[in-house]
NUBA-708899 format. One record per residue (C-alpha): residue number from 1; residue in one letter; x, y negated, z negated. Coordinates in nm, 3 decimals, always signed. Last residue first. Layout:
BEGIN
(NUM, A, (X, Y, Z)),
...
END
This chain:
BEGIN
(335, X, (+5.974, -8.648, -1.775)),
(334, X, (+5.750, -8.954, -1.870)),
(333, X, (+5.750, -8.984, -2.246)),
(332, X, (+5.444, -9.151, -2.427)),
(331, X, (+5.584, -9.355, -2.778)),
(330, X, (+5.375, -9.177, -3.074)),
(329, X, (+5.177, -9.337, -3.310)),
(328, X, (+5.093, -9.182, -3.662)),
(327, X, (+5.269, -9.425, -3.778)),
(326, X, (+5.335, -9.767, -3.699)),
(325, X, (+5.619, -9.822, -3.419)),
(324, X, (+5.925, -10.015, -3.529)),
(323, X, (+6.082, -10.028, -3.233)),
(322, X, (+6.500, -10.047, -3.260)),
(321, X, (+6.712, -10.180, -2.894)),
(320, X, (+7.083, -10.071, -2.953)),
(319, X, (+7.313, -10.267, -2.753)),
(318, X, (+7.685, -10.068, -2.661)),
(317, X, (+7.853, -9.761, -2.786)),
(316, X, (+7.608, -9.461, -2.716)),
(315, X, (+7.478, -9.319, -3.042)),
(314, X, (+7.525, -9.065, -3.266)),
(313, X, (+7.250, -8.877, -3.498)),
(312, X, (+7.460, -8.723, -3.759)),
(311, X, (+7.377, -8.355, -3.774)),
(310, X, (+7.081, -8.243, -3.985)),
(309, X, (+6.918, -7.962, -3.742)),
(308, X, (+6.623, -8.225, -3.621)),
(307, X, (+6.968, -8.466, -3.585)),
(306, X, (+7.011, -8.714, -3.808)),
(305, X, (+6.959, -9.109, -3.836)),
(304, X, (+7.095, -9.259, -4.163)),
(303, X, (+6.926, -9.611, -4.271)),
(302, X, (+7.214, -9.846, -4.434)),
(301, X, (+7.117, -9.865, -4.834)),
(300, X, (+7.088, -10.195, -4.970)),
(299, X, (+6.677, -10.171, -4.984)),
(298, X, (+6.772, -9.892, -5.244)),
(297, X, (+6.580, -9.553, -5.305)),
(296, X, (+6.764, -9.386, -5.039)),
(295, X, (+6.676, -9.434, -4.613)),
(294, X, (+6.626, -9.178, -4.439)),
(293, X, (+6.537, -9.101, -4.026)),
(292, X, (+6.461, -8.836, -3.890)),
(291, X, (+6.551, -8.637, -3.510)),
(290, X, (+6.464, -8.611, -3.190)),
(289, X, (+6.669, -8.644, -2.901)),
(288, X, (+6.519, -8.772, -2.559)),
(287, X, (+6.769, -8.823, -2.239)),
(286, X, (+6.834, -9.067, -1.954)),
(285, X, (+7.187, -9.166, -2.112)),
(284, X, (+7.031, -9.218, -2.428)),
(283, X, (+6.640, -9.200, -2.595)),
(282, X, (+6.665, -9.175, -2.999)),
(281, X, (+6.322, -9.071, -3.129)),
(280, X, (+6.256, -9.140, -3.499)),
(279, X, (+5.991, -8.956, -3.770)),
(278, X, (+6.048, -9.089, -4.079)),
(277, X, (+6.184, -9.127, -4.416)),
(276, X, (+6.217, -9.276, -4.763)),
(275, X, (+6.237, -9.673, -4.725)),
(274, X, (+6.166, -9.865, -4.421)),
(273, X, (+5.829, -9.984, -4.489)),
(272, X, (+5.686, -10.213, -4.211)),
(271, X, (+5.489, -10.526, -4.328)),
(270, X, (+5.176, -10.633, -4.377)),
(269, X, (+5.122, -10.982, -4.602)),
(268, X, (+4.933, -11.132, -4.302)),
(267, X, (+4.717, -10.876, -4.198)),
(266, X, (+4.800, -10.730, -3.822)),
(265, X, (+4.854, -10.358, -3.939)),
(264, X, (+4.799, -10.252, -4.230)),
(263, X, (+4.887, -10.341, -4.599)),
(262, X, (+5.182, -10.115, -4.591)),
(261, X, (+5.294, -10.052, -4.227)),
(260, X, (+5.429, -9.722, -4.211)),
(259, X, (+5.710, -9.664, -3.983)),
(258, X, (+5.797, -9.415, -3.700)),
(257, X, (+6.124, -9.526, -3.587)),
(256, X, (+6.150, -9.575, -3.186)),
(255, X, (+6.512, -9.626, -3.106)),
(254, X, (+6.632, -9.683, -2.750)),
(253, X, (+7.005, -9.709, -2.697)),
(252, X, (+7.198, -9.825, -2.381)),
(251, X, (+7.001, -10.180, -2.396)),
(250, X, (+6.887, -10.332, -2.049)),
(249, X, (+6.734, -10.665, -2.061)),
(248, X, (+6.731, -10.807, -1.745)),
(247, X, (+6.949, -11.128, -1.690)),
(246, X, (+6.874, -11.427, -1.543)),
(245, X, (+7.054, -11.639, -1.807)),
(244, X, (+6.707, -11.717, -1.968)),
(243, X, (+6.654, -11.299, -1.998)),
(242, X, (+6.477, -11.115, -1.727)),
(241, X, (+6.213, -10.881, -1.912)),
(240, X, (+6.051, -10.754, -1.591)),
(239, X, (+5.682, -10.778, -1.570)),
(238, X, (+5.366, -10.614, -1.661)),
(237, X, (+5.326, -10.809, -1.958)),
(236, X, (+5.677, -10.690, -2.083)),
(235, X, (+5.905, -10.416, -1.902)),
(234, X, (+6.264, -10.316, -2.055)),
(233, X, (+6.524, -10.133, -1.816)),
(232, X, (+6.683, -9.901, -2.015)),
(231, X, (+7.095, -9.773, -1.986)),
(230, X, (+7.327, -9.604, -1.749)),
(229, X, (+7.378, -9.897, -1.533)),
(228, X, (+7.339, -9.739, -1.216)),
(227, X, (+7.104, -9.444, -1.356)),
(226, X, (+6.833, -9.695, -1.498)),
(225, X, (+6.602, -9.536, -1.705)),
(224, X, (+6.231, -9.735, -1.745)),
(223, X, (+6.159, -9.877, -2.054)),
(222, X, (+5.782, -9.948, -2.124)),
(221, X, (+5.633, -10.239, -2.432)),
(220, X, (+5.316, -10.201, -2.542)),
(219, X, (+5.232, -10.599, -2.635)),
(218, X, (+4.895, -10.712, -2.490)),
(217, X, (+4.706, -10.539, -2.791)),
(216, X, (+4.909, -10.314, -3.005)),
(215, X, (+5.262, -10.166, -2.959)),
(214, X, (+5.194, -9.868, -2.775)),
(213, X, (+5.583, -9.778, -2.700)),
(212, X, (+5.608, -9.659, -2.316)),
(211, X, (+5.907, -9.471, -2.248)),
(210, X, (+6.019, -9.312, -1.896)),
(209, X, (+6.306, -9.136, -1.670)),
(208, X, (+6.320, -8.884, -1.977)),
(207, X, (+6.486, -8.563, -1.955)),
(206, X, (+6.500, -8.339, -2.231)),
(205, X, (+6.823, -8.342, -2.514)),
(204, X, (+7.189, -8.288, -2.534)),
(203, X, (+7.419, -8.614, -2.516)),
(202, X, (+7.783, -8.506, -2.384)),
(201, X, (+8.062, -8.669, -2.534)),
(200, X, (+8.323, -8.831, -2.270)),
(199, X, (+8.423, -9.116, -2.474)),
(198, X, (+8.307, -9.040, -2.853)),
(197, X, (+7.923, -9.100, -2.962)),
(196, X, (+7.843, -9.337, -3.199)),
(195, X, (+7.708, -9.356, -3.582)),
(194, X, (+7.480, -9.612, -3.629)),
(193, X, (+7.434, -9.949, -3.880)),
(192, X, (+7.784, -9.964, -3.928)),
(191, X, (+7.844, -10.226, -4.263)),
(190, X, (+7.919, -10.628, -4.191)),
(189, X, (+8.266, -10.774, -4.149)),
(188, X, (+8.259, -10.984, -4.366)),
(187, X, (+7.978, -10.937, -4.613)),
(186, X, (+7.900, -11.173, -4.698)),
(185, X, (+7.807, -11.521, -4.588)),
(184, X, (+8.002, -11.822, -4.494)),
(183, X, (+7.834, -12.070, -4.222)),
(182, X, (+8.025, -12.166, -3.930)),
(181, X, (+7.891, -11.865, -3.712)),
(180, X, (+7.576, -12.065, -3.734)),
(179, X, (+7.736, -12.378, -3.495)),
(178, X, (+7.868, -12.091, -3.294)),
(177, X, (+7.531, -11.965, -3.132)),
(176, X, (+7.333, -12.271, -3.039)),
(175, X, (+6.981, -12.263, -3.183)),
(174, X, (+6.607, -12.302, -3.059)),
(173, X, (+6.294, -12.465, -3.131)),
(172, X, (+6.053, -12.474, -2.841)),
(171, X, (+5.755, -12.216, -2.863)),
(170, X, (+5.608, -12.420, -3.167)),
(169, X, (+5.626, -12.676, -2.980)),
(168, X, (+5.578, -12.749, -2.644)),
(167, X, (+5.875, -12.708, -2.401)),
(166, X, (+6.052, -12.951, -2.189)),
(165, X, (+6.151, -13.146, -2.477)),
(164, X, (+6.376, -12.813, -2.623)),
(163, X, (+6.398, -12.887, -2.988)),
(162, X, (+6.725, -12.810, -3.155)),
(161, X, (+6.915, -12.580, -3.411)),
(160, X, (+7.279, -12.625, -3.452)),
(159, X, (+7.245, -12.531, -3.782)),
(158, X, (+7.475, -12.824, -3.910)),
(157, X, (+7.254, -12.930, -4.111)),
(156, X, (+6.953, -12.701, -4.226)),
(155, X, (+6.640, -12.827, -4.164)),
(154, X, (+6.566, -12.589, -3.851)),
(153, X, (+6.660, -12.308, -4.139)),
(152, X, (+6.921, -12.098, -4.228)),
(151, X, (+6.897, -11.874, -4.513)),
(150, X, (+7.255, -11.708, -4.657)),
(149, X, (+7.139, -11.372, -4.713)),
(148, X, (+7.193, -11.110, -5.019)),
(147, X, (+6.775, -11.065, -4.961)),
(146, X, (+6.533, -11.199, -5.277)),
(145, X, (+6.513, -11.523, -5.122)),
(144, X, (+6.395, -11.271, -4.759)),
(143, X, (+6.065, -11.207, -4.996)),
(142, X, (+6.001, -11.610, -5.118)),
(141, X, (+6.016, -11.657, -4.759)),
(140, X, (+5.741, -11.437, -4.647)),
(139, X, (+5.468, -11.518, -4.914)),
(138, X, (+5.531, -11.882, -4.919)),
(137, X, (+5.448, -11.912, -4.536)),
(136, X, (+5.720, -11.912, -4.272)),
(135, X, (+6.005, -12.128, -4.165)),
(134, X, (+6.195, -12.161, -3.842)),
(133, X, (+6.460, -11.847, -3.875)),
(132, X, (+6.824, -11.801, -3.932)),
(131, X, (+6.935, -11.530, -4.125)),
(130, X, (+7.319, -11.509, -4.189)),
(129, X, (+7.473, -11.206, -4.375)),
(128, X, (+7.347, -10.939, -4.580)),
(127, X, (+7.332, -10.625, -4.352)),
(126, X, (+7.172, -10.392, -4.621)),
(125, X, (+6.908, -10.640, -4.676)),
(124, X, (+6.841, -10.762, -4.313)),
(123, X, (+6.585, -10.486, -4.213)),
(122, X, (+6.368, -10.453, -4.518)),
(121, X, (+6.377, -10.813, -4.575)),
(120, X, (+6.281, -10.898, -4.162)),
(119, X, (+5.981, -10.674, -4.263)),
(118, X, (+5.805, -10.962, -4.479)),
(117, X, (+5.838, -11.210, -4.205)),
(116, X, (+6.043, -11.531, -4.137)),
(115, X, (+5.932, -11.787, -3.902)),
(114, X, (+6.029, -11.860, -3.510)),
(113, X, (+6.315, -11.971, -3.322)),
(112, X, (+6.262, -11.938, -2.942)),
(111, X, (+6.542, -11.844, -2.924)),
(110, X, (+6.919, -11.813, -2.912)),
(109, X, (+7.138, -12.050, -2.693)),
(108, X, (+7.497, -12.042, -2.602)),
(107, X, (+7.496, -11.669, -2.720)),
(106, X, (+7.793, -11.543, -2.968)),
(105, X, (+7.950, -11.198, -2.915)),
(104, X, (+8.022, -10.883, -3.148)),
(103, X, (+7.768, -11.009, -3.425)),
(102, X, (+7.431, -11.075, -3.362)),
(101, X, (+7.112, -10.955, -3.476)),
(100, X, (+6.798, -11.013, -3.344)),
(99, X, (+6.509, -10.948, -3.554)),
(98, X, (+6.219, -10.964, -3.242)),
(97, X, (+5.821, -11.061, -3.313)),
(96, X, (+5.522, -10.827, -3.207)),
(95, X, (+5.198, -10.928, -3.210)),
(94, X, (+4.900, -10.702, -3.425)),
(93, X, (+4.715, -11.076, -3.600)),
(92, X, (+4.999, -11.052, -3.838)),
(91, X, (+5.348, -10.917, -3.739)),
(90, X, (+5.464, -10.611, -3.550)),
(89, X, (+5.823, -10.524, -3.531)),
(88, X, (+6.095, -10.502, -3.248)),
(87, X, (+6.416, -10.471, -3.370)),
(86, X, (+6.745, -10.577, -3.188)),
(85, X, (+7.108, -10.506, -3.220)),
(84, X, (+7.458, -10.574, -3.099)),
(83, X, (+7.311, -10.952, -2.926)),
(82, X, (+7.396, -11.088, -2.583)),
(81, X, (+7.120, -10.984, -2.371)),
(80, X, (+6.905, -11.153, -2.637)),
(79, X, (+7.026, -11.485, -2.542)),
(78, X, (+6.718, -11.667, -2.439)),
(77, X, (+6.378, -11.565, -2.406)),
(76, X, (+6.259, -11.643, -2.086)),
(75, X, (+5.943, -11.634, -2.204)),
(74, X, (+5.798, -11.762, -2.563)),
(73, X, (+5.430, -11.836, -2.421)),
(72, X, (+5.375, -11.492, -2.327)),
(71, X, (+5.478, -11.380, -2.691)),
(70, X, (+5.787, -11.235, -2.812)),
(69, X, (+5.940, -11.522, -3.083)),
(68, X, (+6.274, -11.480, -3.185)),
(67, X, (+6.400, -11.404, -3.570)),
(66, X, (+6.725, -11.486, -3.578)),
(65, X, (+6.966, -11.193, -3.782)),
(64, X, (+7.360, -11.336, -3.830)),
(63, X, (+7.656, -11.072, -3.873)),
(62, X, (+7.892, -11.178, -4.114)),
(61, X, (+8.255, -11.279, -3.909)),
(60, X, (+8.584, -11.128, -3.904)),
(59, X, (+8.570, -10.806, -3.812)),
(58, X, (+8.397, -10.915, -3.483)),
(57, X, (+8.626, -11.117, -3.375)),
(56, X, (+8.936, -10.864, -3.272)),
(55, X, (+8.889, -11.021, -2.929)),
(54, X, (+8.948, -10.707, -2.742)),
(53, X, (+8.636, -10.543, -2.925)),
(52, X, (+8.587, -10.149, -2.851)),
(51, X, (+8.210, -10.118, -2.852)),
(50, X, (+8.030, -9.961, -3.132)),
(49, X, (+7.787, -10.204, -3.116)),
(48, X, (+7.743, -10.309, -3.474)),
(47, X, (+8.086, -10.282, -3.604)),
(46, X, (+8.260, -10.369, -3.312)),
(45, X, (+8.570, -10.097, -3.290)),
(44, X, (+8.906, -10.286, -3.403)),
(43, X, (+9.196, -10.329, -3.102)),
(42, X, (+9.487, -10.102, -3.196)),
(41, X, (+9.803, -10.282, -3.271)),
(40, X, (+10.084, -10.181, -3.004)),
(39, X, (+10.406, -10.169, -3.163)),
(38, X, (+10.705, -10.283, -2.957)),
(37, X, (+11.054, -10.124, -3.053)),
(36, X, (+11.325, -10.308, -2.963)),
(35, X, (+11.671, -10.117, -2.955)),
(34, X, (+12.020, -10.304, -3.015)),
(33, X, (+12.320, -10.215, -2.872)),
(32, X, (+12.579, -10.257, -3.120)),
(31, X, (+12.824, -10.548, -3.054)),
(30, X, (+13.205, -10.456, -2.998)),
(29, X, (+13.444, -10.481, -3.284)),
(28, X, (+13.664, -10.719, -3.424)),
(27, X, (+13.511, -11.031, -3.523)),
(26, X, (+13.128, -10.940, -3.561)),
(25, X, (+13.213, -10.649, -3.734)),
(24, X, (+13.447, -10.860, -3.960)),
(23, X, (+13.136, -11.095, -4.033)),
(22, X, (+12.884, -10.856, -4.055)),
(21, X, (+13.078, -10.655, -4.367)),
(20, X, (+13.390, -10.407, -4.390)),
(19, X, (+13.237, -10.164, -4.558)),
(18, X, (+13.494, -9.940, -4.661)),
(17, X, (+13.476, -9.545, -4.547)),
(16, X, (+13.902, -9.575, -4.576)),
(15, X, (+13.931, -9.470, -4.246)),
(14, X, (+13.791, -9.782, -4.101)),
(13, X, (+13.893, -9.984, -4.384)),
(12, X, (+14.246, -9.846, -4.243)),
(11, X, (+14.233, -9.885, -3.911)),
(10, X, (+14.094, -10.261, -3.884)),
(9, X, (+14.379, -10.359, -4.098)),
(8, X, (+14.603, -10.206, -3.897)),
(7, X, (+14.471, -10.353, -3.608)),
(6, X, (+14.495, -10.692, -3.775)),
(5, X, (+14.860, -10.692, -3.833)),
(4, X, (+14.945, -10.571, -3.501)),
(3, X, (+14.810, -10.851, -3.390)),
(2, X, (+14.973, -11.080, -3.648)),
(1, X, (+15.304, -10.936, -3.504)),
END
């Protein structure tokens, strides 16, 4: 009878449009099937590199700019293969000195470590950030103080910098990666430097299998293009530039910006000025495209790269080497 009861019951909240609650459904009826539904979050694009970034990391840490010494007595340089962008600049006496910025992935060991200079302001304003450097006369720290940087120096604690006792100094001060990524600094993530190509985009331009940049004295610099890895070989002193790690560096993007070095070139207080506009010649996947560069009146302003006809300048994803060549000079192009 109490069966009976029940079905009835059943029936007629059924047919009544009454909701009869979880508990009843649970009771008296047979379990929905459910569907899962998996969402797939996209993985974020590195904001300096342009490289898809599997670790999501990137977006959330600064990026950090250490200055690394590129003399003779500096080599193997260590952990430049590992950075999202480099400049190449030339400092007092006509030698060149590296801003290497990281971001996308953290070296064991970054240096040599040298001292701040006047152009590192120009590059690292709009990137903000970390700078870690050795020191530097009064001249060129009291212009990076007037950067939105957090300044890290071999007397910071915590930096993670160190003295290598195999090495004489000053060519032996050098830092561990992740100790810096400790320090807070805005802005996090930092701002797209380039504009990249998409997957399968063609590049259009001349042939080059060759770039020499005439950097002065010992330092003119050649990248030769290597079809395996689809990006440039770098040559300095006459010789292979194999990393510490025994890697060559190989960057998928060479930028030569034609610059103007106020106070000319190899005085102390000379720097490169990277506001207005230039020349710049953007050599990818074994080809040359020329374009300008522009910058607006503020040193917060990311540099835009466009075509000759105006277009956005894109890039491949990957390491982006930048030479900051004094103008009028030209970088000589083998076909």
């Amino acid at each position: 009878m109490k069966k009976i009861v029940v079905l009835l019951l059943v029936a007629v909240l059924g047919g009544a449009g009454v909701y009869y609650g979880p508990s009843l459904r649970h009771r008296f009826l047979v379990p929905a099937t459910t569907t899962t539904t998996t969402t797939t979050i996209p993985f974020p694009i590195a904001p300096l590199s342009g490289v898809v970034d599997t670790t999501r990391l990137s977006i959330t840490r600064p990026s950090l700019l250490v200055k690394v010494e590129n003399t003779p007595d500096a080599l193997p340089q260590w952990g430049i293969e590992l950075a999202d962008v480099v400049y190449e600049e030339i400092v007092n006496g006509g030698i060149t000195r590296l801003a290497v910025v990281f971001n996308s992935q953290v070296p064991a060991k970054i240096g040599p470590v040298r001292s701040v200079r006047p152009t590192d302001t120009q590059i690292v304003w709009p990137l903000g950030g970390l700078f870690a450097f050795s020191g530097g006369a009064r001249y060129a720290i009291n212009s990076i103080r007037e950067s939105p940087t957090k300044l890290i120096t071999e007397g910071t604690p915590g930096s993670g910098m160190f003295r290598d006792p195999h090495r004489y100094a000053p060519h032996n001060l050098y830092a561990h990666g992740n100790p810096l990524f400790k320090f807070k600094a805005l802005p996090t993530p930092p701002p797209a430097l380039f504009q990249y190509l998409k997957k399968g985009q063609k590049v259009k331009g001349k042939s080059v299998s060759q770039v020499m940049v005439p950097f002065p004295s010992i330092y003119p610099v050649t990248w030769s293009w290597n079809k395996v890895t689809k990006s440039w070989d770098r040559t300095l002193f006459g010789k292979a530039d194999i990393t510490g790690t025994g890697v060559r560096e190989s960057p998928k993007n060479l930028v030569v910006m034609e610059a103007k070095y106020v106070n000319g070139i190899g005085t102390m207080s000379s720097y490169a000025n990277l506001q207005g506009w230039g020349f710049v010649q953007v050599f990818m996947n074994g080809k040359e495209v020329d374009g300008m560069w522009s910058r607006g009146a503020s040193k917060a302003d990311v540099i835009q790269y466009k075509t000759m006809t105006g277009k956005p300048l894109l890039m491949n994803p990957g390491q982006t080497w930048v030479e900051l060549l004094d103008s009028p000079y030209r970088p000589k192009v083998t076909s």
